[in-house]
C-alpha positions in Angstrom: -105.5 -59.1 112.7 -105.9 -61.1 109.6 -103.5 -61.0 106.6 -105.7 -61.6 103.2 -102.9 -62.3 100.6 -103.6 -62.9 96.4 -101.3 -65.7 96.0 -99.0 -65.6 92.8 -99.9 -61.5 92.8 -97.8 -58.7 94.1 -101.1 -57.6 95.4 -101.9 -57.4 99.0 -104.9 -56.5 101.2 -104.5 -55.9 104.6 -108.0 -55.5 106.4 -108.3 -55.7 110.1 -110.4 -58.9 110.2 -112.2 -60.3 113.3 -111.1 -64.0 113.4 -111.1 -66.8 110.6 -115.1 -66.8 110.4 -115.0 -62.8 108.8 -112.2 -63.2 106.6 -113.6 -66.4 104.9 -116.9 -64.9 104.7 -115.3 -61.3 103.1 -113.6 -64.3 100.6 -116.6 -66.0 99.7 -118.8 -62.7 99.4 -116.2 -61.3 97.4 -116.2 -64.3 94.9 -119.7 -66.0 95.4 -118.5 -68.0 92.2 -115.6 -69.2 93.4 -112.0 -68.1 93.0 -110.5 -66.5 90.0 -106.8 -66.7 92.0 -105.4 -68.2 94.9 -106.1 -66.8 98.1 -104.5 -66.5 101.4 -105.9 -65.9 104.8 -103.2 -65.4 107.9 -103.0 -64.8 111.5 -100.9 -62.1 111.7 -101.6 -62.2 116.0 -102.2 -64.4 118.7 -105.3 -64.7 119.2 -108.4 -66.9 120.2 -111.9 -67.3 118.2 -114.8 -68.0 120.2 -117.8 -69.9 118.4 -121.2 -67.4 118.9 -119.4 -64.1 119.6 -120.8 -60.8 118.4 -119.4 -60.7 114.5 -120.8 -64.4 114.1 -124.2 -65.7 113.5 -125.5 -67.1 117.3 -128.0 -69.6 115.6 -125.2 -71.5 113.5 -123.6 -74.8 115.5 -120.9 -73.9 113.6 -117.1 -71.2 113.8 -117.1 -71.2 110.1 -119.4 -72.5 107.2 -118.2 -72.8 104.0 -121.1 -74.1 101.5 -121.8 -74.9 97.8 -118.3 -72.8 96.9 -115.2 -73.1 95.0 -116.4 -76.1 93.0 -115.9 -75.2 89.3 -112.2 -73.3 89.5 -108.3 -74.9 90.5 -107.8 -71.7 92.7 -106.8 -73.0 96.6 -108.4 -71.0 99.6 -105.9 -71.2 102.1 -106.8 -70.5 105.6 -103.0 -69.8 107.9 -103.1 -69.5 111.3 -99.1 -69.2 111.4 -99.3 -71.2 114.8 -101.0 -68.0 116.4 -104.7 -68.3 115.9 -107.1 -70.7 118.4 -110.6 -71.5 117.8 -112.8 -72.2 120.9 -116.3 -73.7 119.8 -118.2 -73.5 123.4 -119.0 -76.7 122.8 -120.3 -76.6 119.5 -118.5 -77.4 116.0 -115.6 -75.8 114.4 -115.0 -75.7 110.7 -117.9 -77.1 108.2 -117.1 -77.2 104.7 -119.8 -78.6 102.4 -119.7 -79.0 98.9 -116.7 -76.8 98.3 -113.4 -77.5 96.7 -109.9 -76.5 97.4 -109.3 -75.7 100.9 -106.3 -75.7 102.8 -106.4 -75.5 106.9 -103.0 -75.4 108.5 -101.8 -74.1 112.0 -104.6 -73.7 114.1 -105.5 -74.8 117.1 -108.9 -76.3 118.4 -110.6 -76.0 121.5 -113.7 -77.3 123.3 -115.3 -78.7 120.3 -118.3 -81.1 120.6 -118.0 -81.7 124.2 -122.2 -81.5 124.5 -121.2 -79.4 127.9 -124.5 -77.5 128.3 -125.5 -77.6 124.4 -127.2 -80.2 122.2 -126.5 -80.5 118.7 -128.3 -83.1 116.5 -125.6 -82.9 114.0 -121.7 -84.5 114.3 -119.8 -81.2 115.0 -116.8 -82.2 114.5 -113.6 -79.8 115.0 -113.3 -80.3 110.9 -116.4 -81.7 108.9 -116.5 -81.6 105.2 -119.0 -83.7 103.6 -120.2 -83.8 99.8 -124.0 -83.4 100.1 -125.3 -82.5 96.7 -123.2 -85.4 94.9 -123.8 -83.4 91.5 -120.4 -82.3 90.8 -117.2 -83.9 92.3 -115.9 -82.2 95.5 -111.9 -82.4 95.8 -108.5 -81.7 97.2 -108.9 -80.9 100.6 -105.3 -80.3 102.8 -105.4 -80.0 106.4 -101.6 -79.5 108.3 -99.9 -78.7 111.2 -103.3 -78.9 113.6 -103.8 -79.4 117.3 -106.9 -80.4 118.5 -107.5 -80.5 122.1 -110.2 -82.4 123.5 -110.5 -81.6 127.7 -112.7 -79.4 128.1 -111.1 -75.4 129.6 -114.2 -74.5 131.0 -114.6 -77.7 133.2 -111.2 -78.8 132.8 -112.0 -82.0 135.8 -115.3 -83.1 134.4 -115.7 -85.7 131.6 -116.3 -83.5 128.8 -114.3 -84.2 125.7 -114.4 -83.9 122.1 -116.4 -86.7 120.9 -115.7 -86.0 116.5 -112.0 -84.7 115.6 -112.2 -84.8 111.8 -115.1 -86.0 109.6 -114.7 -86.1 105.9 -117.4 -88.3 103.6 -117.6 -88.2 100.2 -114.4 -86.1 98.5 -111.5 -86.8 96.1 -107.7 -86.2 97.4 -107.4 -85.5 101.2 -104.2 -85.1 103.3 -104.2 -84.7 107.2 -100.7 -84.3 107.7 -98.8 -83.5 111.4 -102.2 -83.5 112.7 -102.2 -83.9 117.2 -105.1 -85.0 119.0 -105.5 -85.7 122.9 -108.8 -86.9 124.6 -110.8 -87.0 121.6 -113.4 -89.8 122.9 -115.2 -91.0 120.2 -114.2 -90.9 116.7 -110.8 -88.6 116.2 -110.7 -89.4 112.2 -113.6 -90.3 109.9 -113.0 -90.5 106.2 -115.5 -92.5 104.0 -116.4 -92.4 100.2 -112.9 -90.5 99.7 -110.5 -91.6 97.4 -106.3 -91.0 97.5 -106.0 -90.4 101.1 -102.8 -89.6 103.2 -103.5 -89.5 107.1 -100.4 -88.8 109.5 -101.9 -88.1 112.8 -100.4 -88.3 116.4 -103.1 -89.3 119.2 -102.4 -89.2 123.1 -105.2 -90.6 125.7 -107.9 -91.6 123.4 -110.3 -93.1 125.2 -113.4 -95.0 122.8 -116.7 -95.5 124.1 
């Protein structure tokens, strides 16, 4: 179950959500010009996303998408998973935010992302990758807290499969990775570039570079 909260509203909607990738999507389709308040998505469960089940598009390398949104208001999507919510990406990417402003990610967990076991992507799909493509307006003020990414692979937990991309930002103003943990990410576990004010505090344990 996913919480929606209005942030700063005695409002609350309580929808029985299928994992992070409906509840952002219910956001952004309910305000395709970005947000008029702050908004609040929480695991209220344990549980674990998988990337390509049957409420997400199969096509998409991707557990979430978030693109061209949230650029023109101050109003903070914040996506909670209160220590309770997983994402497994089979391989593939986890959270892609492109040209979109204002996003906080704290709590979550991430699993089997960008191993290349059985898949090939041509992309980087890194557990987080936020990137400023269109370079027309200023993208800002991203906040990522409190995550775990895991990089051994569950489904061939004795192979050498591992996460090659932890997090990949390029191009955006004011980004924090704070109490983030990494283990057995094998290529590149942070990438920031073109960003400016920056505040990393990150934990690694058997990093291996290739």
């Amino acid at each position: 179950e996913m919480l929606r909260s209005l942030v700063g509203s005695e409002m609350c909607i309580r929808d029985r959500y299928l994992g992070i990738y409906n509840a952002t999507k219910s956001v952004m389709e309910d305000y395709p010009d970005g947000l008029t308040q702050d908004v609040t998505i929480t695991c209220t469960q344990t549980n674990i996303d998988y990337k390509g089940n049957r409420y997400q598009d199969e096509d998409s390398m991707w557990s979430v998408e978030m693109k061209g949104w949230n650029q023109d208001t101050a109003h903070i999507l914040t996506i909670d998973g209160a220590g309770k919510c997983t994402l497994d990406g089979r391989g593939f990417g986890g959270i892609h935010i492109e040209d979109c402003s204002n996003i906080i990610i704290r709590d979550i967990t991430f699993l089997n992302f960008n191993t290349y076991e059985g898949v090939y992507a041509p992309e980087e799909p890194a557990c987080i990758y936020a990137t400023n493509i269109s370079k027309r307006k200023p993208c800002r003020n991203l906040y990522f807290e409190n995550l775990t990414v895991k990089g051994q692979s569950t489904k061939s937990p004795n192979s050498n499969y591992r996460t090659r991309y932890g997090i990949t930002v390029k191009g955006y103003e004011n980004v924090c990775l704070h109490n983030i943990r990494m283990s057995q990410v094998v290529v590149q576990p942070i990438s920031i570039t073109d960003a400016n004010t920056v505040y990393i505090s990150v934990s690694y344990t058997h990093l291996r570079a290739h």
